[in-house]
C-alpha positions in Angstrom: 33.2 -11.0 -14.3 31.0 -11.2 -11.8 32.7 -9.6 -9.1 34.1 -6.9 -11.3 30.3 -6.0 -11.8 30.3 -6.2 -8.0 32.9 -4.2 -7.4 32.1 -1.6 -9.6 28.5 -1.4 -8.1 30.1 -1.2 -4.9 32.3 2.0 -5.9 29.7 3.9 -7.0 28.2 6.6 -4.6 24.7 6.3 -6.3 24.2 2.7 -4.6 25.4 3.9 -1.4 22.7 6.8 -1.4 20.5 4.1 -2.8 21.1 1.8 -0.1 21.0 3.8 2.7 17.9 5.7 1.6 15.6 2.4 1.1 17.0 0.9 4.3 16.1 4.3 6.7 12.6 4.2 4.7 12.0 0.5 5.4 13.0 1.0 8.9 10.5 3.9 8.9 7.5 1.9 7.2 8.6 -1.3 10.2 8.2 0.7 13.1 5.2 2.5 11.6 3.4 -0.9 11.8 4.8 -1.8 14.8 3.8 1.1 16.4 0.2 0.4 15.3 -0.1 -3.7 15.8 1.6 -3.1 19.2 0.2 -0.1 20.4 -3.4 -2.1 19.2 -2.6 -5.3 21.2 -0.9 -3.3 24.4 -4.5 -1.7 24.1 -6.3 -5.1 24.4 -3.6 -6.3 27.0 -4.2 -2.9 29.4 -7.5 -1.5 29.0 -9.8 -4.3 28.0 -12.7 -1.7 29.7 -12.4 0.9 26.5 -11.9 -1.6 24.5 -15.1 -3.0 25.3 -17.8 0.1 25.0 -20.3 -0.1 22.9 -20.3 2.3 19.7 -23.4 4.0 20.9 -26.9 3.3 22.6 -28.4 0.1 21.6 -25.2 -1.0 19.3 -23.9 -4.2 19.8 -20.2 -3.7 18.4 -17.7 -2.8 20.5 -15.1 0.1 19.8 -12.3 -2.6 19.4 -13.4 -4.3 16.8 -13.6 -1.3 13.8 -10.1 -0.4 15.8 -9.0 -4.0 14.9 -10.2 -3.4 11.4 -8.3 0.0 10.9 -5.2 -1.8 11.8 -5.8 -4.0 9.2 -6.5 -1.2 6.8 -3.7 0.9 8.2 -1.4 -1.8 7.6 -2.0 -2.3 3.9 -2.0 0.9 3.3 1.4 1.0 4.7 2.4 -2.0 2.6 1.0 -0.2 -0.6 2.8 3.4 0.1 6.1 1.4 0.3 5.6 -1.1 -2.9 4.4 2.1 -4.7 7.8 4.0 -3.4 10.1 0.6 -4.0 8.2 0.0 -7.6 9.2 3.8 -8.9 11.9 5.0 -7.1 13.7 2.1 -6.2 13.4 0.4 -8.8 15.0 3.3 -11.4 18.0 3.9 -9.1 18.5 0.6 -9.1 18.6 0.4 -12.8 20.5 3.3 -13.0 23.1 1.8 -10.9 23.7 -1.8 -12.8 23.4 0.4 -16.1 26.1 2.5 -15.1 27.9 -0.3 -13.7 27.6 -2.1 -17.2 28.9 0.5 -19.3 32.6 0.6 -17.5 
């Protein structure tokens, strides 16, 4: 029974869309991040000097460290866009799939 369900999943062209369209969007949302941690600690790694200026006269904190923080923030925002996306629209084509599945 099992892998009829399978099987008739796998047929239909709704989970192919599905699949493909949540795995280019994940792939998206990974580099995204990546871009940003990476780019941050390439920052660090290369120019420790810009890194290291003061915010403005008499300031003690640095420009790196709210950078550090917006790649924090950055990256849950990130997370929440795609849990938002996967918790709607994944989520309902997903159902709509093993529905239609379950009705042949």
């Amino acid at each position: 029974m099992a892998d009829d369900l399978a099987a008739r999943i796998e047929a239909n062209p709704k989970y192919h869309k599905f699949v493909s369209t949540r795995s280019s969007y994940s792939i998206m949302m990974t580099i995204l991040v990546m871009l940003i941690y990476y780019g941050y600690i390439l920052l660090i790694a290369y120019d420790k000097e810009f890194l290291a200026q003061k915010m403005g006269a008499g300031m003690v904190t640095s420009i790196g460290i709210p950078m550090g923080v917006g790649v924090i923030v950055l990256t849950i925002l990130i997370t929440n866009i795609y849990v938002r996306r996967a918790n709607s629209e994944f989520d309902r084509l997903n159902a709509e799939i093993i529905k239609e599945a379950n009705q042949k």
